[in-house]
VOBA-1610 file (N, C-alpha, C; in pm, whole numbers, padded with zeros to 5 digits, always signed):
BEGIN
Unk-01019+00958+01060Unk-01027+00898+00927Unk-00897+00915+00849Unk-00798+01008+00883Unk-00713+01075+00797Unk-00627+00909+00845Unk-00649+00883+00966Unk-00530+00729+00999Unk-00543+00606+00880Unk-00674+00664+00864Unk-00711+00533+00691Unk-00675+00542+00638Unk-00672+00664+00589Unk-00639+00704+00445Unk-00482+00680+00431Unk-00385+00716+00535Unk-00256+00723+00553Unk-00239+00534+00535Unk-00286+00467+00605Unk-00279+00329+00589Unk-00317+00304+00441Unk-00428+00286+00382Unk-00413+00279+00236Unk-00329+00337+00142Unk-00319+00423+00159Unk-00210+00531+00056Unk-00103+00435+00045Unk-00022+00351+00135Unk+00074+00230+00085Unk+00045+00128+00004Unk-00105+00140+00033Unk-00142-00027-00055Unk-00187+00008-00188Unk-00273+00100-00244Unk-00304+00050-00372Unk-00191+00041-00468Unk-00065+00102-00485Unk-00006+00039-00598Unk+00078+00013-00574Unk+00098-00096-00512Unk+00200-00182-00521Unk+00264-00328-00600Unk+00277-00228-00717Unk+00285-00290-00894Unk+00408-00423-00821Unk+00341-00511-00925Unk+00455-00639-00875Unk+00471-00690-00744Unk+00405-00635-00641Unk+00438-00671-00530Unk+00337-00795-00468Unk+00367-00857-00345Unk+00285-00965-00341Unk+00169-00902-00214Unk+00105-00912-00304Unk-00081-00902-00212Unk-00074-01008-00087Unk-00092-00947+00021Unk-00165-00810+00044Unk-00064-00794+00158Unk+00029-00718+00093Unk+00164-00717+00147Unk+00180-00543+00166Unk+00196-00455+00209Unk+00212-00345+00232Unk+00364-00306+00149Unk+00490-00418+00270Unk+00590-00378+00209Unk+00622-00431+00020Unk+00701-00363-00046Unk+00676-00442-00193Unk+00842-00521-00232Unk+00809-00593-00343Unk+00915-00667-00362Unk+01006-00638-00495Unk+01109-00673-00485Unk+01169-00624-00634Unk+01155-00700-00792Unk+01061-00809-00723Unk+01011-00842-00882Unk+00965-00780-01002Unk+00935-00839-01065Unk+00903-00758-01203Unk+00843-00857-01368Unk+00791-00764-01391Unk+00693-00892-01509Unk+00784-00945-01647Unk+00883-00859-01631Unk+00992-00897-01802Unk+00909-00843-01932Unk+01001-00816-01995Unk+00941-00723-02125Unk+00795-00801-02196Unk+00683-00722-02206Unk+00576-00755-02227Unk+00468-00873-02158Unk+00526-00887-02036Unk+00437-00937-01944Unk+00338-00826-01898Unk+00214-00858-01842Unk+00082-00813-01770Unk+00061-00853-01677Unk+00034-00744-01584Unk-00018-00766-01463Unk-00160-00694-01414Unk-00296-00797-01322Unk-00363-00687-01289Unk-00409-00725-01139Unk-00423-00615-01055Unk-00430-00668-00950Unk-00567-00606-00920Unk-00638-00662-00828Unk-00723-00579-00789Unk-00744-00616-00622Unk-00810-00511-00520Unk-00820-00536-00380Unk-00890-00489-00319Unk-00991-00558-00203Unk-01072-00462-00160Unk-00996-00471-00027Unk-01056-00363+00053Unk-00944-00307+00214Unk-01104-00260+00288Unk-01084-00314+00426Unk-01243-00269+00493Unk-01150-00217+00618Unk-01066-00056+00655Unk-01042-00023+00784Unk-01195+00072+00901Unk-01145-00001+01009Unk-01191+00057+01082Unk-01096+00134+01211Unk-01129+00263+01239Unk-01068+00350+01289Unk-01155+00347+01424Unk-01092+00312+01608Unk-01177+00363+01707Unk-01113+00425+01764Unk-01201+00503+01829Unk-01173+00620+01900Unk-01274+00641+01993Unk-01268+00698+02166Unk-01355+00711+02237Unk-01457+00750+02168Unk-01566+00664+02223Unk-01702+00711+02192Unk-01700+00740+02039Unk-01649+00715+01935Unk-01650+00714+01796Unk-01587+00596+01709Unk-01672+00552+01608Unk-01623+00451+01526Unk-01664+00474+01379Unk-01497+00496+01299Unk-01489+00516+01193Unk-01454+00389+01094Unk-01548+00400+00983Unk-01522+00270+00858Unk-01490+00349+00750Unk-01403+00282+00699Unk-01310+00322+00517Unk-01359+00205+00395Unk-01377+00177+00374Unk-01395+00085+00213Unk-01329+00111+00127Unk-01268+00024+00062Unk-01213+00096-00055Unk-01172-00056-00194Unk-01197-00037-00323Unk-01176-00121-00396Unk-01032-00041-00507Unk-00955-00079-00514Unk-00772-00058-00584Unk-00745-00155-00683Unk-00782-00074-00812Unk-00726-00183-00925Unk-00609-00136-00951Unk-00543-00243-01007Unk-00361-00173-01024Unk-00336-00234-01197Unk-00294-00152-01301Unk-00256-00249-01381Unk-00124-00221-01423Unk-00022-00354-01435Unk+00119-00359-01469Unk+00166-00396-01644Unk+00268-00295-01676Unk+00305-00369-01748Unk+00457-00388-01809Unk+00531-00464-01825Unk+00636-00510-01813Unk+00737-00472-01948Unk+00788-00295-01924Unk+00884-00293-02008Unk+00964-00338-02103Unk+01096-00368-01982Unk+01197-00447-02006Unk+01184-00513-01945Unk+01283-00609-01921Unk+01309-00752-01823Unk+01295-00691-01671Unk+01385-00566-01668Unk+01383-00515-01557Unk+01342-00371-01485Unk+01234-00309-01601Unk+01147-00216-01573Unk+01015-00227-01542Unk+00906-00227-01514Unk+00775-00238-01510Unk+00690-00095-01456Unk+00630-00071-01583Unk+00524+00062-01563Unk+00408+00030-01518Unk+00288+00154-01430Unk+00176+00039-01373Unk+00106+00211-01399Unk-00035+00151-01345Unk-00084+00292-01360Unk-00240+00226-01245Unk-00292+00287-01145Unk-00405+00272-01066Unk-00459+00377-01007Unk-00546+00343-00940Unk-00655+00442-00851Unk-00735+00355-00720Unk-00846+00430-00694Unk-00847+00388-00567Unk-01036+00435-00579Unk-01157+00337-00570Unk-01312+00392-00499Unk-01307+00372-00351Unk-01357+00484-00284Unk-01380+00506-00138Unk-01455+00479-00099Unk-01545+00449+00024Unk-01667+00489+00104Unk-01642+00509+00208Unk-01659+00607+00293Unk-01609+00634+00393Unk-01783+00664+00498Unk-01754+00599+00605Unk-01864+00579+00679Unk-01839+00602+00852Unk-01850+00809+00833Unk-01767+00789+00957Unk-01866+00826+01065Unk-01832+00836+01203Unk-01905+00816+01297Unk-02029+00950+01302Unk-02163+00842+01377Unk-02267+00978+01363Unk-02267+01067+01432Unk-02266+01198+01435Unk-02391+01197+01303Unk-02297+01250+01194Unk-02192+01211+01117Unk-02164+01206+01012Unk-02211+01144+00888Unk-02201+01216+00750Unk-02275+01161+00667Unk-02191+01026+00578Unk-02191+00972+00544Unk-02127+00886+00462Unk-02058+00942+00336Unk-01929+00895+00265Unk-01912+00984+00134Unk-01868+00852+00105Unk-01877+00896-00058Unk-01818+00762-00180Unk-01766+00811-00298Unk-01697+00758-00334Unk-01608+00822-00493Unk-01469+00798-00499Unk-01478+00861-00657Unk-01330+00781-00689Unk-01193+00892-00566Unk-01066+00813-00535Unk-00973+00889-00460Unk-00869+00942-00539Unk-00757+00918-00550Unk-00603+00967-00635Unk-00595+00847-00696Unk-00563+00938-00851Unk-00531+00795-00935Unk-00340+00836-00914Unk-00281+00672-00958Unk-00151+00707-00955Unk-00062+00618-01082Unk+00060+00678-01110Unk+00127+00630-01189Unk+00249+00596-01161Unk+00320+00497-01207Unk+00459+00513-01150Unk+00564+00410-01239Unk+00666+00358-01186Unk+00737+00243-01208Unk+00852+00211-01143Unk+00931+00092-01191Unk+00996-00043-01065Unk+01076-00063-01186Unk+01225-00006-01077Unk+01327-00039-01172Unk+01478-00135-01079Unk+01441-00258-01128Unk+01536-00347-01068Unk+01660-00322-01121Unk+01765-00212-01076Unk+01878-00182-01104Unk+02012-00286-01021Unk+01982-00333-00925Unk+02089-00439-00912Unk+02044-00597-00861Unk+02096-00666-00936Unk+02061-00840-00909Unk+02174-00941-00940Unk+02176-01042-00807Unk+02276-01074-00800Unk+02226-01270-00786Unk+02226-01325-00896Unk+02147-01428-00906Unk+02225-01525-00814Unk+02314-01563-00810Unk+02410-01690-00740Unk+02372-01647-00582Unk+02319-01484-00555Unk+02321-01515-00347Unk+02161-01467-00337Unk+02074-01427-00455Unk+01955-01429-00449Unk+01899-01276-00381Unk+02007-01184-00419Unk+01961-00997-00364Unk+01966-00972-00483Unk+01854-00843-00458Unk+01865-00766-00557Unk+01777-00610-00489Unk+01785-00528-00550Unk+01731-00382-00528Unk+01670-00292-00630Unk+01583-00240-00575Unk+01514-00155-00712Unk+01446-00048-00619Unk+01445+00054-00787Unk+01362+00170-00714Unk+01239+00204-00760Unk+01108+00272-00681Unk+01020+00269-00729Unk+00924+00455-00694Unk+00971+00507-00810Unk+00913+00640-00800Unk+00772+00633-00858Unk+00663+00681-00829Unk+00505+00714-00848Unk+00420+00862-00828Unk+00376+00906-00887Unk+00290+00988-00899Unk+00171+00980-00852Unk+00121+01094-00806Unk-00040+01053-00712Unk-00054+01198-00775Unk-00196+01198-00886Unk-00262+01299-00954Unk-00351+01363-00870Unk-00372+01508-00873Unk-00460+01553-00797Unk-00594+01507-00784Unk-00679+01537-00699Unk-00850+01462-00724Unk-00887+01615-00714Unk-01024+01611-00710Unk-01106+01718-00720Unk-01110+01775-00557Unk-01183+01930-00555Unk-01149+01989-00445Unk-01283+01926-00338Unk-01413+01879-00389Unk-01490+01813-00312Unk-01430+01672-00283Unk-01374+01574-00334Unk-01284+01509-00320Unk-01264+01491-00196Unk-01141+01628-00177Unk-01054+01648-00055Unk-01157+01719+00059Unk-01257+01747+00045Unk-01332+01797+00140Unk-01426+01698+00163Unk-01432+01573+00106Unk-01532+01468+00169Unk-01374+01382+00227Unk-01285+01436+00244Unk-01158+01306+00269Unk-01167+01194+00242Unk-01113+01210+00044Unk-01137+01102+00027Unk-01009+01043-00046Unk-00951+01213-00055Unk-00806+01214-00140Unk-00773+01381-00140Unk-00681+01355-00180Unk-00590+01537-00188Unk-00617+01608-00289Unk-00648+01725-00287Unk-00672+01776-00407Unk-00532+01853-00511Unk-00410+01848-00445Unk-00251+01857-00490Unk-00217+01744-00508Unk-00133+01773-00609Unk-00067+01629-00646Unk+00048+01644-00589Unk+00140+01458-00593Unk+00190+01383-00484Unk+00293+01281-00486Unk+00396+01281-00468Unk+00530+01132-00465Unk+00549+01094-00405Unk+00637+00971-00441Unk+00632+00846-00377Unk+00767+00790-00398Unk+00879+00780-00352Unk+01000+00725-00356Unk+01019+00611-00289Unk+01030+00526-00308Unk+01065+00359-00220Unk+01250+00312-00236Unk+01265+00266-00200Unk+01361+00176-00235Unk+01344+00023-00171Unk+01310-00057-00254Unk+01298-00193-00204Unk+01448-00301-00234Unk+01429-00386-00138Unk+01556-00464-00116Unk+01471-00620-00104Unk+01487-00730-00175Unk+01468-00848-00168Unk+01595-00947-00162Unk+01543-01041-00106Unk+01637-01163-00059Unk+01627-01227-00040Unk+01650-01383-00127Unk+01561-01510-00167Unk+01696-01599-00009Unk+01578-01679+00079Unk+01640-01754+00167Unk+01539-01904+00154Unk+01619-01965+00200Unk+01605-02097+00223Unk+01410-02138+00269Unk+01402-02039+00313Unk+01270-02075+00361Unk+01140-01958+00244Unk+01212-01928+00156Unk+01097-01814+00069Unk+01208-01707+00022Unk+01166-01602+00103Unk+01212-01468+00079Unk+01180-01332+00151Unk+01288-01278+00222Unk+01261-01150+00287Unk+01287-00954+00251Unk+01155-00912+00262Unk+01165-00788+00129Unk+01188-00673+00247Unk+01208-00565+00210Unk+01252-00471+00339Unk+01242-00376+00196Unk+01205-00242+00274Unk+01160-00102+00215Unk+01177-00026+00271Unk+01248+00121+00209Unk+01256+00250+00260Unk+01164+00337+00200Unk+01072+00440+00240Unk+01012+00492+00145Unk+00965+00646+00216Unk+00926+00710+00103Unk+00920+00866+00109Unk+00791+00902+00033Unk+00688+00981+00103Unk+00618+01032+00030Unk+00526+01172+00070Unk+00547+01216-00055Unk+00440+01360+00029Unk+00307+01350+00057Unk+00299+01458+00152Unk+00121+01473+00151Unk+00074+01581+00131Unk+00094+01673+00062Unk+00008+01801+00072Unk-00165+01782+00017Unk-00177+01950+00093Unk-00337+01967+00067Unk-00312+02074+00032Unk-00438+02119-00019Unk-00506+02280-00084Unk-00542+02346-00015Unk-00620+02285+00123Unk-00719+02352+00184Unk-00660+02387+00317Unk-00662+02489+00357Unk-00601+02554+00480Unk-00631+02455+00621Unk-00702+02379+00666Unk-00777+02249+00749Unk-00652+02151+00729Unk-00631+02117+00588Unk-00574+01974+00597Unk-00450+02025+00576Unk-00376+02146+00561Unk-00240+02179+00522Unk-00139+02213+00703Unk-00280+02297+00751Unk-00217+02284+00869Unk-00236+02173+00936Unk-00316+02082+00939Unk-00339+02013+01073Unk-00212+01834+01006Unk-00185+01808+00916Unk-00104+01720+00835Unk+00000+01767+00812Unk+00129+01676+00830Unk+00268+01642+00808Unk+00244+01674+00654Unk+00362+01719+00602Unk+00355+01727+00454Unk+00523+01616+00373Unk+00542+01568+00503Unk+00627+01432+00453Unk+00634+01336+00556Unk+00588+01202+00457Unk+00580+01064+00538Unk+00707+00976+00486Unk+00742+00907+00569Unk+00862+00787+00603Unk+00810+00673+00648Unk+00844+00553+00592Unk+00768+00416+00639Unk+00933+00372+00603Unk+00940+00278+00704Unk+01075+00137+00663Unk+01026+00007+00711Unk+01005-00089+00654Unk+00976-00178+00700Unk+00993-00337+00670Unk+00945-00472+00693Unk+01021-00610+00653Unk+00939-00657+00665Unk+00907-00750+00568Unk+00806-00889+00574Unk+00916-00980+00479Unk+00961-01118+00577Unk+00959-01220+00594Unk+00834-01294+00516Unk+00875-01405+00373Unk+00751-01457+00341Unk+00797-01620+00375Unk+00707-01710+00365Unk+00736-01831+00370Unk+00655-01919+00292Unk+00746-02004+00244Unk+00670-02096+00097Unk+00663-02206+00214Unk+00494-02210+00238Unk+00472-02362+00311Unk+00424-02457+00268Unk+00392-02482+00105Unk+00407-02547-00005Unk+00409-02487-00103Unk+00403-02604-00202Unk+00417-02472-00362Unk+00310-02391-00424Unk+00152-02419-00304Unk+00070-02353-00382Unk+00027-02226-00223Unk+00090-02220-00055Unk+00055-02193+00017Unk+00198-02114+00033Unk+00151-01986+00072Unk+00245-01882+00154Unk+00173-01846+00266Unk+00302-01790+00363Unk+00242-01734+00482Unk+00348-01617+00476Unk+00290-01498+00545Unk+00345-01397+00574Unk+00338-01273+00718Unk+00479-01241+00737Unk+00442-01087+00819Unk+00505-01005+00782Unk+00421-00857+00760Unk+00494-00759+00728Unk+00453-00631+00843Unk+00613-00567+00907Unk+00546-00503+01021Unk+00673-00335+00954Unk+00641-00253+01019Unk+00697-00139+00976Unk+00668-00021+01068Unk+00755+00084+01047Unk+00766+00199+01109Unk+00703+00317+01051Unk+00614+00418+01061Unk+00532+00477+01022Unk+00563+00605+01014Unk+00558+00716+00933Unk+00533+00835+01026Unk+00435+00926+01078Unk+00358+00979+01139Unk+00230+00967+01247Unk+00207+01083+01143Unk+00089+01091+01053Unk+00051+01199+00991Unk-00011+01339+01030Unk-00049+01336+01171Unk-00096+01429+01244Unk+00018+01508+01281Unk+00019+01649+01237Unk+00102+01719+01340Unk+00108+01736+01514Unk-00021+01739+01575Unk+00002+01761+01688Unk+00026+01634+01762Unk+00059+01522+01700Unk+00071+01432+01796Unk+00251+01372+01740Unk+00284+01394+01846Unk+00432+01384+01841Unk+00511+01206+01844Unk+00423+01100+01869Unk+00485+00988+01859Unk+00476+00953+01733Unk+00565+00833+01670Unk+00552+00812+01524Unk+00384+00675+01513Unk+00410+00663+01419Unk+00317+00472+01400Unk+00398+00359+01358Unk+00326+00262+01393Unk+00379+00116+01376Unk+00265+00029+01317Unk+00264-00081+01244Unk+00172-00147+01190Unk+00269-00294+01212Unk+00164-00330+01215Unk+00196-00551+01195Unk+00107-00588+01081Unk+00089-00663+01026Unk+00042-00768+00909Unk+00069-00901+00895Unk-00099-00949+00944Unk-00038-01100+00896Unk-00122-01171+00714Unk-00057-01182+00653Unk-00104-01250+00524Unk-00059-01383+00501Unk-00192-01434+00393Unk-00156-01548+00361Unk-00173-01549+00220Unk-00095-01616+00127Unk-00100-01622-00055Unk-00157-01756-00079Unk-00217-01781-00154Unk-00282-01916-00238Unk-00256-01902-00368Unk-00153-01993-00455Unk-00187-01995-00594Unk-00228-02150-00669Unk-00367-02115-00658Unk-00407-02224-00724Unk-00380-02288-00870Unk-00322-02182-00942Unk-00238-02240-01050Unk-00100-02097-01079Unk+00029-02113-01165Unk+00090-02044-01171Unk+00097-01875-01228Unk-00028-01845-01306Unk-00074-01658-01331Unk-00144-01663-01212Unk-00184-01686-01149Unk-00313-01653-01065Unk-00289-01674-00920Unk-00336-01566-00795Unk-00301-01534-00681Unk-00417-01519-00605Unk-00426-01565-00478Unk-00540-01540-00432Unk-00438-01494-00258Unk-00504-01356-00206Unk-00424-01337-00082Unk-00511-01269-00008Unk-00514-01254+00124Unk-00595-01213+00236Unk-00498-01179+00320Unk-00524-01042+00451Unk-00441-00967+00519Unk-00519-00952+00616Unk-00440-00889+00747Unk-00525-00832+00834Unk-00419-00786+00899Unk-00452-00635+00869Unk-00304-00499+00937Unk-00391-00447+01063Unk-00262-00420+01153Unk-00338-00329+01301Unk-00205-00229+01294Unk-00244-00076+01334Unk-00166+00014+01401Unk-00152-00060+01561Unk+00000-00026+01598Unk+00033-00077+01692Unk+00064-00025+01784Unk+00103+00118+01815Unk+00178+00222+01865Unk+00091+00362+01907Unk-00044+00366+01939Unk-00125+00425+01936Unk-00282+00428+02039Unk-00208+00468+02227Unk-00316+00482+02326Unk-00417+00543+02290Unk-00494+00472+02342Unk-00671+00558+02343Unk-00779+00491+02227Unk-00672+00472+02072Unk-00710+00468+01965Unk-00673+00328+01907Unk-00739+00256+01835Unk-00690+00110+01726Unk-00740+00149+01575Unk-00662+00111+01510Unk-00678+00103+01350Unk-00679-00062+01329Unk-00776-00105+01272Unk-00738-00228+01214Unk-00826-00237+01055Unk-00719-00302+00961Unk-00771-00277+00806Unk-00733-00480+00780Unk-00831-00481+00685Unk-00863-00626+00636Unk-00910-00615+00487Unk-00798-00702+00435Unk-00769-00708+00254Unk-00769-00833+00233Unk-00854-00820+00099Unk-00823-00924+00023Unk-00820-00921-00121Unk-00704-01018-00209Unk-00682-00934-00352Unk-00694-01056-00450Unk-00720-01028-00552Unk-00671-01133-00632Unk-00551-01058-00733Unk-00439-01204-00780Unk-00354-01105-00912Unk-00350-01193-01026Unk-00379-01166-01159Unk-00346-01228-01254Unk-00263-01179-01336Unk-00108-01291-01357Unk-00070-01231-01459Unk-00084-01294-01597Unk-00032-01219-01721Unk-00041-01296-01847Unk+00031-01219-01955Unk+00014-01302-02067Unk+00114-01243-02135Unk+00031-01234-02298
//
């Protein structure tokens, strides 16, 4: 289950970014724009002779500084439904805070870069003992890179984040720093249809298992009018004998002002 949780932990706040996109983009809402996103994510985790389900619903809400700051603030409801005879758990996970600061843009070749530091607040200690979230609090360093091409736009991310626990179980048996880099390629295949892949390099949150992770993503965006987003995903771990992760999102985003 901990492979879920590590897979979500990228997605709920990804302020400004395009649903249901893992990697994020360097956009941004401009002084007193709104953003709200919301997403539900259904992973399933297999494993010999065991099959684990995650649920989870991620509201995100943005709001737009300056032209080129944007503050957001979200959280994350769980259900976790793991194999029997396990019992089922549900509740709220880590709420988080953060913000996206587009420090360089270069309009005439269409790059630009920003950074995006976040906070992940502790949850409660039953919480972390139904694994549903950490009961220590938690960061998040990105650096995103966008780059408007002929066919859309391609976003690429470096990112850093901790994981600690409280509890002697999840402190030893968990990495207490994760690394993801990764690229999604988007494509405008009209003005109201996107297509996307976003695939990336992981770092394997288990200590005793010494290879890293990999994920693929394929998404698609719909905007049926210009505030409003409609997007659907479907991520697989890629890099991982014996075992498959596969998680399936879908979000809506509205912005406004």
């Amino acid at each position: 289950m901990r492979r879920l949780l590590f897979m979500l932990a990228w997605l709920p706040c990804t302020a400004s970014a395009l649903q249901p996109l893992i990697t994020d983009d360097t956009g941004t809402q401009g002084a007193g724009g709104n953003q709200v996103e919301i997403a539900w994510s259904r992973g399933v985790e297999k494993e010999p002779g065991s099959t684990n389900v995650l649920r989870s619903i991620q509201p995100v809400y943005t709001r737009g500084w300056t032209e080129t700051v944007d503050l957001y603030a979200g959280g994350a409801f769980l259900r976790s439904s793991p194999a029997a005879p396990g019992t089922p758990h549900s509740g709220a996970g880590n709420a988080v805070a953060g913000l996206k600061w587009r420090f360089h843009e270069d309009a005439k070749s269409g790059f630009s870069l920003a950074l995006k530091p976040e906070i992940q607040f502790p949850a409660s200690a039953r919480t972390e003992d139904r694994g549903l979230g950490s009961s220590a609090g938690n960061v998040t360093l990105a650096l995103l890179l966008t780059q408007e091409t002929g066919f859309g736009a391609v976003h690429a991310n470096l990112a850093f984040a901790s994981q600690r626990f409280r509890h002697g179980p999840n402190r030893d048996l968990h990495r207490d720093r994760l690394w993801r880099l990764s690229l999604a390629p988007v494509f405008d295949v009209t003005e109201r249809w996107r297509i996307a892949v976003d695939a990336g390099l992981i770092t394997n949150p288990h200590r005793a298992e010494k290879s890293g992770m990999a994920y693929v993503e394929a998404g698609v965006i719909y905007s049926p009018e210009g505030d409003l987003e409609l997007a659907a995903g479907l991520i697989r771990d890629v890099r991982h004998q014996g075992h498959s992760v596969y998680q399936a999102t879908v979000g809506v985003t509205w912005r406004f002002r």
